[in-house]
Structures are given as C-alpha cells and as structure tokens.
PATORNU-926459 format. One record per residue: residue in one letter; z, x, y of N, C-alpha, C in turn. Coordinates in pm, whole numbers, plus 50000, padded with zeros to 5 digits. Example, Ala and Ser with C-alpha at 12.3 -4.5 7.8 and 13.67 -1.06 7.14 Angstrom:
("A"; (50780; 51319; 49431); (50780; 51230; 49550); (50780; 51320; 49670))
("S"; (50708; 51285; 49775); (50714; 51367; 49894); (50787; 51290; 50003))
This chain:
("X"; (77834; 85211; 08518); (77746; 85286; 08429); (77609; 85293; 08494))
("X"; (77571; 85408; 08525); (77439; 85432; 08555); (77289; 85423; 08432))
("X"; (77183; 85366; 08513); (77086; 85341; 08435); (77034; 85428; 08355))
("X"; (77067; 85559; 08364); (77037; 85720; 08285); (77141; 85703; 08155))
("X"; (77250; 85643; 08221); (77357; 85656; 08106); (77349; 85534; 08015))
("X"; (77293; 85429; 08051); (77264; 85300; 07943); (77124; 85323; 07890))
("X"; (77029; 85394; 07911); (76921; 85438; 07882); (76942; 85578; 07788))
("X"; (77027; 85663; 07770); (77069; 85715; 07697); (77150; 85709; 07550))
("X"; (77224; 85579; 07568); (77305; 85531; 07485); (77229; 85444; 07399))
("X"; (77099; 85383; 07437); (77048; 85287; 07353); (76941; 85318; 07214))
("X"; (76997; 85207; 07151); (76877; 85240; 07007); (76852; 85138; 06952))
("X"; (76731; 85137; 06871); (76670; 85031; 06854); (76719; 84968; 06740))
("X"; (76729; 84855; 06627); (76796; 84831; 06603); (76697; 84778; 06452))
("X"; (76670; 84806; 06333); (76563; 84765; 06259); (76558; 84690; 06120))
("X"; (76721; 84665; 06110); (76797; 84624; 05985); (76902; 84539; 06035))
("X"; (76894; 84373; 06022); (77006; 84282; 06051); (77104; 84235; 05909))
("X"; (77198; 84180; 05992); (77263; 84116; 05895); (77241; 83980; 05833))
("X"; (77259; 83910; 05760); (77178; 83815; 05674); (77214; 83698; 05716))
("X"; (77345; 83725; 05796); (77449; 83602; 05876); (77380; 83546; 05948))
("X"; (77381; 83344; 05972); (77318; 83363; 06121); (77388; 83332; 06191))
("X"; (77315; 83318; 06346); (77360; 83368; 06455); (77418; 83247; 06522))
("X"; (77566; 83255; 06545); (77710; 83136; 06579); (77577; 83055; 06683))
("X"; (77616; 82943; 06692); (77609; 82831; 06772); (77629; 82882; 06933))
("X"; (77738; 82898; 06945); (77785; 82906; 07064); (77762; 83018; 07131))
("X"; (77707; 83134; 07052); (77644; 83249; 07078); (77513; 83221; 07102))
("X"; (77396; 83167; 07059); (77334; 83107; 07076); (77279; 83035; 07239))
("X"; (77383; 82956; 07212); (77412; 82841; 07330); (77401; 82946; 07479))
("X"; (77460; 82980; 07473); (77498; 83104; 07570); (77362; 83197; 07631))
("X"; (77309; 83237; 07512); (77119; 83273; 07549); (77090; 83205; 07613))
("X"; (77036; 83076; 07546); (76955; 82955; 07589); (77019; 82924; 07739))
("X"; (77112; 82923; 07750); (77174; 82916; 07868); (77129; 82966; 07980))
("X"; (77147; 83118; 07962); (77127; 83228; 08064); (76995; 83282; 08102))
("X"; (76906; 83212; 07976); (76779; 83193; 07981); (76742; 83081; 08089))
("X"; (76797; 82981; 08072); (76764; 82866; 08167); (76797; 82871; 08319))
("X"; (76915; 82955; 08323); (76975; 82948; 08441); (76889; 83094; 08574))
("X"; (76821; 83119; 08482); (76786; 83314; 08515); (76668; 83228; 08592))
("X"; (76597; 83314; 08721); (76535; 83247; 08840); (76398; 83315; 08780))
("X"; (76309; 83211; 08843); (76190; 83188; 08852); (76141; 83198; 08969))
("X"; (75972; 83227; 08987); (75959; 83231; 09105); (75900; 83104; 09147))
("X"; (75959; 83060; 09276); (75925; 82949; 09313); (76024; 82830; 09237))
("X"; (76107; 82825; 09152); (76171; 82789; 09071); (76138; 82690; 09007))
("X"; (76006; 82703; 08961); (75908; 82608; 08872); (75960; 82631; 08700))
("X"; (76030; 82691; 08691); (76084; 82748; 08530); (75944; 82651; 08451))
("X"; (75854; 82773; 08440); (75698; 82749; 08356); (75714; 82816; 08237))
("X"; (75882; 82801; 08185); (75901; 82890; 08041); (75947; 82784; 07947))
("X"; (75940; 82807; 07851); (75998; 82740; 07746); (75986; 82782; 07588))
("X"; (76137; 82788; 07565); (76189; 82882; 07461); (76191; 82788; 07350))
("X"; (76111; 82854; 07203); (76113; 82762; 07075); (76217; 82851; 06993))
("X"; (76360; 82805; 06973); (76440; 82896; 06876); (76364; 82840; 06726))
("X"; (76336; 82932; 06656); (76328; 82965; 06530); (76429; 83017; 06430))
("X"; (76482; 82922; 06312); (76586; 82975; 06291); (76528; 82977; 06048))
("X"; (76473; 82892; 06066); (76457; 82835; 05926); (76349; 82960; 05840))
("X"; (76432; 82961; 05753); (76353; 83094; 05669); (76180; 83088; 05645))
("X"; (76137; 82984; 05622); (75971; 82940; 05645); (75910; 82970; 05804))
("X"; (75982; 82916; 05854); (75945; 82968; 06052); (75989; 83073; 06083))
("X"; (76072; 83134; 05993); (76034; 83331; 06028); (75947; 83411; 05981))
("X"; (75942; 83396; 05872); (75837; 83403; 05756); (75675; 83375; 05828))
("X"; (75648; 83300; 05867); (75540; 83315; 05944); (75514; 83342; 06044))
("X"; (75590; 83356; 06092); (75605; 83493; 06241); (75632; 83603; 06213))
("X"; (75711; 83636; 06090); (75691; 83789; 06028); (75556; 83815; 06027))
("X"; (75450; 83672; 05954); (75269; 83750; 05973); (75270; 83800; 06079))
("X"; (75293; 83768; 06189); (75216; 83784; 06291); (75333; 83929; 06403))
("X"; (75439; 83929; 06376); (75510; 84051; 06454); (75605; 84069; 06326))
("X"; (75631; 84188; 06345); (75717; 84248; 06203); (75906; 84216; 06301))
("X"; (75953; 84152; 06217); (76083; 84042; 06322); (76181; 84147; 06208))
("X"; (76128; 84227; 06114); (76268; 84317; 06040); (76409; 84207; 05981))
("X"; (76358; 84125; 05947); (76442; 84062; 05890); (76540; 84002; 05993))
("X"; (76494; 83961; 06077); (76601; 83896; 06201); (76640; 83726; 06155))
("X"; (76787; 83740; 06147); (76817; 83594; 06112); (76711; 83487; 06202))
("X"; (76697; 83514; 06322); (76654; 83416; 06429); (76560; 83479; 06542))
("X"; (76458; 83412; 06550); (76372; 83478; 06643); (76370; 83362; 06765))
("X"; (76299; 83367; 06858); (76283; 83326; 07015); (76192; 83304; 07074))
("X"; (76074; 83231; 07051); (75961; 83246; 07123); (75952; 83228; 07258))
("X"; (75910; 83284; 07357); (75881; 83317; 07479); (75740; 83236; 07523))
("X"; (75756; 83120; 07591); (75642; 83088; 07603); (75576; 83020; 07776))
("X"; (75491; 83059; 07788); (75518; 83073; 07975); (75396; 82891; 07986))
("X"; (75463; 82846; 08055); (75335; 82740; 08120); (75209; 82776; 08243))
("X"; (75111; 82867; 08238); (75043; 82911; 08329); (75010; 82825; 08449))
("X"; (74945; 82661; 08416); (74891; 82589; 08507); (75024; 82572; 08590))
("X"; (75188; 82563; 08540); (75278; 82554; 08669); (75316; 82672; 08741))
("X"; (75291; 82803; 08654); (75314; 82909; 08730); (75322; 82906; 08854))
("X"; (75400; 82984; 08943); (75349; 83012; 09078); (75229; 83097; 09099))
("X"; (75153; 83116; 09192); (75029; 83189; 09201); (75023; 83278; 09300))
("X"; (75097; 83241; 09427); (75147; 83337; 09497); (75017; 83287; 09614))
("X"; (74930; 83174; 09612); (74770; 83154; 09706); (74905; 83083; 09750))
C-alpha cells in the first residue's frame, strides 16, 4: 500500500467506545513504544498511561481527549536528550 493510498483512506476518529482498552493490547504499545529507536539510544521518553476517569478528566481541561477510555502522555527528558554537539 502506497503512502497516497493510506493517506487517503484515513479519518479521524472523535467518538470512542466506553470499553477499556485490553491489557495485552495495551502491553503491546508500551512495548513498541519502548523498543522504537532513539537517537543515540538514550530513550529520554517516558510514557504516563492514564487510565482512571479523574486522570482523564483533567486532561480533558487541558486537550479535548473526546471521551477516550485511555490517554498516553508523551514525555521527553531534555537534559538526556542527544544534542547532536
């Protein structure tokens, strides 16, 4: 499949289901998250899963999450970053 043709097919998605999201499905992110390369392979990331209706709820203040069972915070460590000097 060409990138025209997966770029064509896609849509955004703005209404979830109320279910949450399997364990092992889950597991599998966090995973591929961990395993996915860095530069310099300092992995200066670190992921806070959010799953509890109060810790979405206040990240709804702050980004509209559309009712997502589970959100992901993305969070980079700058001082280990690589710098590229």
């Amino acid at each position: 499949m060409s990138f025209l043709d997966i770029a064509k097919s896609r849509y955004s998605v703005r209404d979830y289901m109320s279910k949450k999201v399997e364990q092992e499905k889950l597991e599998k992110i966090l995973l591929a998250a961990h395993v996915a390369p860095t530069a310099a392979n300092l992995q200066p990331v670190r992921l806070i899963v959010v799953q509890e209706e109060e810790g979405l709820k206040k990240i709804g203040k702050a980004a509209n999450i559309y009712g997502a069972p589970l959100a992901i915070i993305i969070c980079s460590e700058h001082t280990k970053a690589w710098t590229g000097v």
